[in-house]
TORRO-732795 format. One record per residue: residue number from 1; residue in three letters; x negated, z negated, y negated of N, C-alpha, C in turn. Coordinates in Angstrom, 2 decimals. Layout:
    nr   rest        nx        nz        ny       cax       caz       cay        cx        cz        cy
   NUM    ALA         X         Z         Y         X         Z         Y         X         Z         Y
...
***
This chain:
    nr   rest        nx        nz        ny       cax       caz       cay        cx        cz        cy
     1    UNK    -25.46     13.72     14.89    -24.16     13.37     14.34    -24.33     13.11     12.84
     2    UNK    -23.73     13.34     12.15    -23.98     13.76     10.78    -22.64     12.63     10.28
     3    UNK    -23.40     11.51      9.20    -22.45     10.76      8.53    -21.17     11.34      7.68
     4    UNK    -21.43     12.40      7.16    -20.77     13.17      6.29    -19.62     13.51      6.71
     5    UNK    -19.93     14.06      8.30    -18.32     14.58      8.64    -18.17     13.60      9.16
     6    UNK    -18.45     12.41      9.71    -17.67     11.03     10.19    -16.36     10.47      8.76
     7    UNK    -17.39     10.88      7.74    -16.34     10.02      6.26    -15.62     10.71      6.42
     8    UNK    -15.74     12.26      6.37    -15.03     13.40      5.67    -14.16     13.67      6.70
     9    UNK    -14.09     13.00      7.88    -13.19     13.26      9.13    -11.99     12.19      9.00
    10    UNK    -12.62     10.85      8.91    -11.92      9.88      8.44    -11.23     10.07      7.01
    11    UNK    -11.57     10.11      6.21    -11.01     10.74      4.91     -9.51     11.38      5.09
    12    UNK     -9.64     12.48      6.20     -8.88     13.81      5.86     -8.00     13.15      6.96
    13    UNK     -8.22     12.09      8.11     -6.78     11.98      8.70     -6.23     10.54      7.71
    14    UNK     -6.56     10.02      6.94     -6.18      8.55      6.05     -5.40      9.46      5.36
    15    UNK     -5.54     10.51      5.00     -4.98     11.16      4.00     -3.46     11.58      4.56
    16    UNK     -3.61     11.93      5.37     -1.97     12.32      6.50     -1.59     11.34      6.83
    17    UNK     -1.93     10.13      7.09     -0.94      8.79      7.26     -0.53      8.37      5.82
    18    UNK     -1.54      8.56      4.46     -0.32      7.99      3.64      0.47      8.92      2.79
    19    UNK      0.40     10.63      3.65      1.35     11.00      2.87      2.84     10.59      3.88
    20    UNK      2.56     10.04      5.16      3.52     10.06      6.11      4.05      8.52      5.12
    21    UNK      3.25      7.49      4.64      3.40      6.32      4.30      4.13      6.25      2.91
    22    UNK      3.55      6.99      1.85      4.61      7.73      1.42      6.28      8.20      0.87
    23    UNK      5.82      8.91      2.53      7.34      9.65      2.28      8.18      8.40      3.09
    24    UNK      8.00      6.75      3.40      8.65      6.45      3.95      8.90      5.44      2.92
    25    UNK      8.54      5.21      1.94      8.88      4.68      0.12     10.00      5.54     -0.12
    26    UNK      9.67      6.92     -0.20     10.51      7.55     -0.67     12.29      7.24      0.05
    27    UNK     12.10      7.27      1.35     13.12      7.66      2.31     14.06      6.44      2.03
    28    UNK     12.94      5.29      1.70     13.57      3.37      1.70     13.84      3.34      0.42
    29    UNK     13.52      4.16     -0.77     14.13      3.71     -1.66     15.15      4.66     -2.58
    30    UNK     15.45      5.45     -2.25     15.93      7.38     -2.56     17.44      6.99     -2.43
    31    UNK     17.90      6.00     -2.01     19.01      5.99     -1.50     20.24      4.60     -2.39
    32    UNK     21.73      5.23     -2.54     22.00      4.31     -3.85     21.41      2.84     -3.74
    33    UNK     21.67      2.64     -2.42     21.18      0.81     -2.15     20.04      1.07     -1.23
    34    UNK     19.04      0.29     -1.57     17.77      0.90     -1.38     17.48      0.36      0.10
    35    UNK     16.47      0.39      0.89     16.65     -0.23      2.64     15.86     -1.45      2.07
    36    UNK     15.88     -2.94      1.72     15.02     -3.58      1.34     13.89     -4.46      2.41
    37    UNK     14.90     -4.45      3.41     13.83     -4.98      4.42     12.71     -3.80      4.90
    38    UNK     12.96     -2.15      4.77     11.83     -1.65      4.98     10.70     -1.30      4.48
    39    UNK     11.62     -1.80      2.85     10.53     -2.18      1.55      9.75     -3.10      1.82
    40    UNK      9.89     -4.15      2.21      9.11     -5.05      2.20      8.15     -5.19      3.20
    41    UNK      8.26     -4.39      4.58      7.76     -4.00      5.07      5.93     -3.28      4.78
    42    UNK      7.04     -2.24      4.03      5.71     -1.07      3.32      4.75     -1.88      2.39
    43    UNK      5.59     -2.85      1.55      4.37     -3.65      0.92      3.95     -4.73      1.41
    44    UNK      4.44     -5.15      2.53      3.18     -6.21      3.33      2.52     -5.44      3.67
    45    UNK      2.57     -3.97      4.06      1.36     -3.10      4.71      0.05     -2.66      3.59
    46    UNK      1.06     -3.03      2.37      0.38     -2.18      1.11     -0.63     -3.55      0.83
    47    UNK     -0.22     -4.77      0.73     -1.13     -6.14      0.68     -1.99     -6.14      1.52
    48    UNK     -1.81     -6.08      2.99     -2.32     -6.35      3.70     -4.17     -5.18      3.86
    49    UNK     -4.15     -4.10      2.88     -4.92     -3.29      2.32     -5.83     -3.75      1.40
    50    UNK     -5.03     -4.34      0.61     -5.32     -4.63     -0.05     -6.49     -5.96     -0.23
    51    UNK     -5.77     -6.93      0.79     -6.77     -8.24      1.21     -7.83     -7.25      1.79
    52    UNK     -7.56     -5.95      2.79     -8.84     -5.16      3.60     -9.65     -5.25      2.62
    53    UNK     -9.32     -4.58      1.50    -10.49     -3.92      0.03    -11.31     -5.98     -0.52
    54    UNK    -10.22     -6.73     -0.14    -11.10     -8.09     -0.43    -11.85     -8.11      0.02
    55    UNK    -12.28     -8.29      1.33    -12.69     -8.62      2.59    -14.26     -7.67      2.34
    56    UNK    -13.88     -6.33      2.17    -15.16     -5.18      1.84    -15.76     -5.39      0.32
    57    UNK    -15.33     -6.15     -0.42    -15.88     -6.88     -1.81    -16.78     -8.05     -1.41
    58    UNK    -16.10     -9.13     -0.44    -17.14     -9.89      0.26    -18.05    -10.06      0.71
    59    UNK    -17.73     -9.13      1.12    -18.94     -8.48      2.84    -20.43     -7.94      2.38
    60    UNK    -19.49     -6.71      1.32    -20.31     -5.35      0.93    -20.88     -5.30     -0.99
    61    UNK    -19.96     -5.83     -1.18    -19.88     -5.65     -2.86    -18.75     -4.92     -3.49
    62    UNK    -19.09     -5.01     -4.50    -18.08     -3.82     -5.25    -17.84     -2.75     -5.23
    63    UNK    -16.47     -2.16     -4.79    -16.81     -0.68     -4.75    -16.16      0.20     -5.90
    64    UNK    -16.25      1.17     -6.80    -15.92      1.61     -7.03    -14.82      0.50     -8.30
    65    UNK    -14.73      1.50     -9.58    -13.97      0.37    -10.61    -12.74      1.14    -10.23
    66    UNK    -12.26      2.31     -9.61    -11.16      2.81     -9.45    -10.50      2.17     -8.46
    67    UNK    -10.91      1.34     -7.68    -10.61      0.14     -6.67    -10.18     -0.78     -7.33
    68    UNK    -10.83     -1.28     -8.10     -9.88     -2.45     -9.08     -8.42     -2.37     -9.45
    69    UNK     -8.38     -0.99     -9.49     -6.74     -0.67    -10.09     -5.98     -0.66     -9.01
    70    UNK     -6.33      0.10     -7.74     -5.80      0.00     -6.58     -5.46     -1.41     -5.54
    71    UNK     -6.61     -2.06     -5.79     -6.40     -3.72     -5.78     -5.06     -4.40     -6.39
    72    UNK     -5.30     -4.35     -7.46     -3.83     -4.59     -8.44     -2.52     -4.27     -8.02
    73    UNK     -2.89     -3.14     -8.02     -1.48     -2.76     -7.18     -0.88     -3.05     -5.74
    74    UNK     -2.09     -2.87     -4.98     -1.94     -3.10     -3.63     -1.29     -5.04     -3.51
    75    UNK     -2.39     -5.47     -4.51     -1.60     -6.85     -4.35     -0.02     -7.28     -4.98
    76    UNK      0.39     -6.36     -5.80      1.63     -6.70     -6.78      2.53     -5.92     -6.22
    77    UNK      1.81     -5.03     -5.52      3.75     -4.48     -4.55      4.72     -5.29     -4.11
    78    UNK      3.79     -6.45     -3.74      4.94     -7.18     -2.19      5.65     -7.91     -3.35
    79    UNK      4.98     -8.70     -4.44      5.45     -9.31     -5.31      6.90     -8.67     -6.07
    80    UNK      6.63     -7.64     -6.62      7.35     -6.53     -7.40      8.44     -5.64     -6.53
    81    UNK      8.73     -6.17     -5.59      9.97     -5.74     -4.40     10.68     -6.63     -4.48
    82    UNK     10.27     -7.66     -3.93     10.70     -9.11     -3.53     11.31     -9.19     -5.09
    83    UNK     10.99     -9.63     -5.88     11.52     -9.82     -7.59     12.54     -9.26     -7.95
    84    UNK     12.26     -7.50     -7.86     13.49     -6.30     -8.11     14.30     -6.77     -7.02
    85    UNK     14.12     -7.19     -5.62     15.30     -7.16     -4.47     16.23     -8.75     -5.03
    86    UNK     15.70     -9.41     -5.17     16.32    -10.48     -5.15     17.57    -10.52     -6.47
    87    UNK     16.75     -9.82     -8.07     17.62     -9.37     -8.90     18.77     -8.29     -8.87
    88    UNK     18.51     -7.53     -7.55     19.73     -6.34     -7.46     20.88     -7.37     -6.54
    89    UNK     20.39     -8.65     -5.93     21.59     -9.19     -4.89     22.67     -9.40     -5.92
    90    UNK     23.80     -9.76     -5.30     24.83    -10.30     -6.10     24.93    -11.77     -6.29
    91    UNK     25.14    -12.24     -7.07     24.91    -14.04     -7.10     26.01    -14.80     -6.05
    92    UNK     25.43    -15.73     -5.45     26.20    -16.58     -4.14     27.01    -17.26     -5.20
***
């Protein structure tokens, strides 16, 4: 069994769930009033990645500085929904 195609197997189906993941940003936010609860959704999923990539910094070390940026982001989605959603409500 060869490590290579284990990554490269894993790799290539991660890759088809987030174009499915994605197109479901697109679908929640494409629209005049955007779906916000399924936004927020997508970025607890997008955090919740994001703590994963913590967790493998802990464990394992550092991976990769192109992870750092993805970190960032992964953690400031949920933030950066929640912020924009609350500023598009109309005031009570």
């Amino acid at each position: 069994m060869s490590g290579e195609a284990t990554v490269d197997s894993h790799v290539r189906f991660m890759g088809s769930a987030f174009i499915g993941y994605g197109l479901g940003w697109v679908e929640a936010a494409a629209s005049p009033t955007p779906n916000l609860p399924r936004m927020r959704v997508l970025s607890g999923l997008m955090a919740l990645g994001g703590a994963s990539r913590l967790v493998t910094r802990a464990t394992l070390g550092r991976p990769h500085r192109f992870h750092d940026l993805l970190l960032g982001v992964e953690l400031a989605a949920p933030v950066v929904v929640e912020v924009l959603g609350r500023l598009d409500r109309p005031a009570r």
